[in-house]
C-alpha positions as CSV (number, residue, x, y, z in Angstrom):
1,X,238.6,-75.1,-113.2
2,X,239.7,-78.8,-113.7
3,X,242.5,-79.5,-111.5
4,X,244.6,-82.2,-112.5
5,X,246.0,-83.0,-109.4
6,X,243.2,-83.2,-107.1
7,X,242.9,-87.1,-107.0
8,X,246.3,-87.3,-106.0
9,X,246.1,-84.8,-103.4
10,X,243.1,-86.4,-101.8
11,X,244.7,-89.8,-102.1
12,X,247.6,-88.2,-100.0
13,X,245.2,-87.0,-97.6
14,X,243.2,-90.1,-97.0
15,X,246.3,-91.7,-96.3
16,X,247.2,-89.5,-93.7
17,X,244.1,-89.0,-92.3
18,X,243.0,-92.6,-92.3
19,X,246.0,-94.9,-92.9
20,X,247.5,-97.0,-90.0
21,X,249.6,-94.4,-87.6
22,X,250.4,-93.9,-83.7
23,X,247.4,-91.7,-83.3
24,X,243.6,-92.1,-83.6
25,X,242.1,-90.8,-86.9
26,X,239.5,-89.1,-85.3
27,X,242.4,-86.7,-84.1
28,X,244.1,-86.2,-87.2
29,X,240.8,-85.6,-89.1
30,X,240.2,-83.2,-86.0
31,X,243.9,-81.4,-86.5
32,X,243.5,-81.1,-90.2
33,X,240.1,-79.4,-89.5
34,X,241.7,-77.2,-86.7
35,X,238.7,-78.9,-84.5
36,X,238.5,-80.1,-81.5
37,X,242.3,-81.8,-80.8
38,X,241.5,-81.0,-76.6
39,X,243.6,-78.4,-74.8
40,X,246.9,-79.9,-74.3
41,X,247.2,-79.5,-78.5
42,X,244.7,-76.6,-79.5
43,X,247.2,-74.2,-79.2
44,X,249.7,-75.9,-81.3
45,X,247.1,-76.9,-84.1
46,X,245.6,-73.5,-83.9
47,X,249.4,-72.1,-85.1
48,X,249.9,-74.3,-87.8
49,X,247.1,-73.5,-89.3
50,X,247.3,-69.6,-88.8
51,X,250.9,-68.7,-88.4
52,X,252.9,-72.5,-88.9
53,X,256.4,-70.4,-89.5
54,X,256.0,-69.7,-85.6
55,X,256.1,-72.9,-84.1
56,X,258.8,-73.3,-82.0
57,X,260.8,-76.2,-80.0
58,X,258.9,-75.0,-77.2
59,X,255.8,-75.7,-78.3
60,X,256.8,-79.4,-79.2
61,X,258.3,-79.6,-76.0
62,X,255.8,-78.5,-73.3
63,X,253.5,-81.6,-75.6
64,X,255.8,-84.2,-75.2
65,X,255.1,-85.4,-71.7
66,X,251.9,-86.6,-72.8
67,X,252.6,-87.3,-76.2
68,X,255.8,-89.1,-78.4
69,X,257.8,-88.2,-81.2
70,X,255.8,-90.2,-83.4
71,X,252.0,-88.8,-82.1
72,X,253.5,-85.2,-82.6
73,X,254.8,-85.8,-86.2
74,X,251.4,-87.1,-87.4
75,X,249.3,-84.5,-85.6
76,X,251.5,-81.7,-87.2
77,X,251.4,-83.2,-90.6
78,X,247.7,-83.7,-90.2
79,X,247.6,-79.9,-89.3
80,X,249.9,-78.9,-91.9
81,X,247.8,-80.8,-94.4
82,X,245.0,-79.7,-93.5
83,X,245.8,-75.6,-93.3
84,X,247.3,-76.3,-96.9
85,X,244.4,-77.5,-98.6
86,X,242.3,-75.0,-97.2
87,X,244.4,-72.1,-98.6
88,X,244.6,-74.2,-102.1
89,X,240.7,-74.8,-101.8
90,X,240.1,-71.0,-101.6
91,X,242.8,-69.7,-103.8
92,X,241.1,-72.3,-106.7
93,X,238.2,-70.9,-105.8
94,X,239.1,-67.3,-106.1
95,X,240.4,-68.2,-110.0
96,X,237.0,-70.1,-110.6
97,X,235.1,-66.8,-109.3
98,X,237.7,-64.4,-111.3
């Protein structure tokens, strides 16, 4: 299935992923993965990508000693991202197989 919105999508991506920001890309690349992000954020990245409509304040909160407003926004987009266009790789690829 030809999907006409795929450049797009990946140009959005790269940008987050790779574009100037307050975080390494190594760690965004890692978040949107739900890789390796170390121990302080596995548990948050490993919630947006399986149940994102249960992160709370809390869990922002208990990171923000070690990290700022800024390095939380991109590491949760990154995750967000990254969760999405797994679920919209495999749903494309259930039509394909269909």
């Amino acid at each position: 299935m030809d999907d006409p919105y795929a450049t797009l999508r990946d140009q959005v991506l790269r940008s987050v992923l790779d574009g100037p920001a307050h975080t390494e890309s190594s760690l965004r690349h890692a978040a949107a993965a739900d890789g390796d992000v170390g121990a302080a954020l596995q548990p948050l990245v490993d919630k947006i990508h399986r149940h994102a409509y249960k992160v709370t304040d809390e869990d922002l909160s208990r990171l923000r000693p070690h990290y700022d407003e800024d390095q939380l926004f991109e590491i949760v987009v990154s995750a967000a991202l990254g969760a999405s266009r797994q679920r919209l790789v495999a749903g494309l690829r259930a039509l394909e197989d269909a």
